[in-house]
C-alpha positions, 0 to 999 in steps of 0.5 A: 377749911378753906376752898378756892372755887375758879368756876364761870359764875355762882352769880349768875345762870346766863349761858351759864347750866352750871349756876344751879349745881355750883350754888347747891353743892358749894352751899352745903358744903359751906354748912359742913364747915368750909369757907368757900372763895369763888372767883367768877369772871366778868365774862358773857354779861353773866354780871348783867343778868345776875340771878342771885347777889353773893350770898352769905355762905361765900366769898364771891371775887369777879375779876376783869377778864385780863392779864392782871386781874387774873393773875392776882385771882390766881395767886390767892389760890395759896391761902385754901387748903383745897383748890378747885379749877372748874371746866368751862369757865369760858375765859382763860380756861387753859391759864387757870390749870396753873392755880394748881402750881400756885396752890400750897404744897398740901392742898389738894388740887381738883379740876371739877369737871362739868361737862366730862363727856366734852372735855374727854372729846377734846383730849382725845382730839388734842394730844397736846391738851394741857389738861393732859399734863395737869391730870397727874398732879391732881388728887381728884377728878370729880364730875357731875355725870358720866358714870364708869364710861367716863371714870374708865376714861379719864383713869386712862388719861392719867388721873389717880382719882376720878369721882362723880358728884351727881347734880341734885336737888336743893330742896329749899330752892326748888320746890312746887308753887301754884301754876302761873298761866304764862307757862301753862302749856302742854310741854315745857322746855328750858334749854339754851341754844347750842351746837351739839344739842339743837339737832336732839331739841328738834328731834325730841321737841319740834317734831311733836310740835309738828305732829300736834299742831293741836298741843301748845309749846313752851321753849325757854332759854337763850339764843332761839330768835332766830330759829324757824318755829311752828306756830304752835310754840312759844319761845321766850328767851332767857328765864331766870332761876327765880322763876324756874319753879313756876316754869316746871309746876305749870305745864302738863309736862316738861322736858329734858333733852340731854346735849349730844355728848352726854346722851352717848356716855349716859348716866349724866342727868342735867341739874334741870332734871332734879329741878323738874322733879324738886318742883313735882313736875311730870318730867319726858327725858329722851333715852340716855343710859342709866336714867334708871339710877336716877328715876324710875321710868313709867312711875317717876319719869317717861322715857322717850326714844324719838319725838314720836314717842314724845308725842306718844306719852303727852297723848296718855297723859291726864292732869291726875297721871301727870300730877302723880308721875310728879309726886313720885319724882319728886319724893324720889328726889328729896329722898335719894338726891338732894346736895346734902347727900352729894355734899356729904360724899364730897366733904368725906373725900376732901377731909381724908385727903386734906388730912393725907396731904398734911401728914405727908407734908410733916413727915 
């Protein structure tokens, strides 16, 4: 069966989290049978900082952020029998909602929401929204976090079907490699710079730095030229998908700081957490609820409340507790979380429906 994909990039991770979570569930379910079409805009010089060429398991279309070009993408949403809009493309965001007009009469429409606690904010703010008038029409809502908070949300706007498809770990992409001292350092942080999470990246990772000017820092992601820094840590920009790995296995521990909208709903763990774990890193997550569902707190990742307790946690912290703390997540991991298992929940959902549409259509 044939999907089409209207997403911000596969190619490419720059100002682009998504990148992981697309490549991994879209991969397996490219192996469970689907032919999958992703059309990507040539947006945000994502085509310039590509990490990965089109791979093998997809059809990659970049189209040219016009009128026309999207026009034309939009019209081959008639050939799939599931037509999926992604939130956050970036460009035309609002125009894409009409692939669901252009798809067939028995194709089942999605809009695959990556970041569900801020596009619920905005439809709260917006009663005008066209994501209001699209949410009837669709079959699902799927989402990569959010848990009931955010099923209960989007229901009452209006969706028939609202699901999450956790992020997760690809197995074959990330994994544990040898330390590379460039990432040596007492805490690691990969996260780009942005409005509603820098005040928790300074909370959770520069006050430690502040108070242990002993501890040395690694921050990497876009956008952080410019920001004061103490000067014990060391920000080095964008780090491509290749080298996460190394990135993860190399310092003491590595930490995850959840945006500001997903800490308030909870259970949303970002894909960097499964690729943390998939890599055997000792992983220090600010609190958010419903970590526990995900990992074990004090045995598979720690817990912070404040940078205090950051701080706090990479004091106890030994080479061999970090080495084990690692292991667990990462066993964890392969065991429970991985996008096979998450792959397998969404095929099971899209062929049911794919096949309820069909026989509503010959009827």
């Amino acid at each position: 069966m044939k999907m089409a994909f209207y997403g911000s990039s596969l190619l490419s991770s720059y100002w682009n989290g998504a990148a992981t979570y697309y490549r991994g569930m879209l991969g397996e379910l490219a192996k469970l049978g689907w032919e999958v079409t992703f059309y990507e805009p040539d947006a945000f010089e994502r085509q310039q900082h590509r990490d990965i060429e089109p791979p093998a398991w997809a059809e990659v279309v970049v189209y040219d952020a016009t009128p026309d070009a999207l026009r034309a993408v939009m019209a081959r949403a008639a050939e799939a029998d599931v037509v999926v809009k992604a939130s956050g493309v970036g460009v035309f965001d609002t125009e894409l909602l009409g692939v669901m007009q252009t798809a067939r009469l028995d194709a089942v429409r999605i809009f695959w929401d990556v970041d569900a606690p801020a596009t619920l904010a905005e439809l709260r703010e917006d009663a005008d929204h066209p994501l209001h008038k699209v949410l009837p029409e669709l079959d699902f809502v799927f989402t990569y976090g959010g848990g009931d908070p955010v099923i209960d949300a989007y229901l009452a706007m209006g969706a028939r079907r609202c699901v999450p498809i956790y992020n997760a770990l690809d197995p074959p992409t990330h994994f544990p490699v040898p330390a590379e001292p460039r990432f040596a350092y007492d805490l690691a942080l990969l996260a780009n710079r942005l409005p509603d999470r820098e005040r928790r990246i300074e909370h959770f990772f520069l006050e430690p730095a502040h108070l242990t000017p002993e501890r040395r820092f690694l921050l990497g992601g876009s956008g952080w030229a410019d920001k004061p820094m103490p000067a014990n840590v060391a920000a080095i920009g964008h780090v491509g998908t290749a080298e996460h790995n190394a990135f993860n296995c190399s310092p003491l521990a590595v930490l995850n700081v959840a945006r500001d909208s997903m800490a308030e709903v909870g259970f949303s763990p970002a894909t960097r957490v499964f690729e943390a774990a998939g890599a055997g890193a000792c992983i220090i997550t600010d609190a958010w609820e419903g970590v526990e569902l995900f990992l074990e707190p004090g045995a598979e990742i720690l817990v912070a409340r404040d940078g205090r307790e950051v701080s706090e946690h990479l004091a106890a912290l030994t080479p061999e507790r970090s080495r084990a703390i690692g292991e667990a997540a990462r066993q964890r991991v392969l065991r429970d979380h991985t996008y096979a298992q998450r792959a397998a929940q969404a095929d099971a959902l899209l062929r049911a429906q794919v096949a309820a549409r069909r026989a509503r259509s010959a009827a």
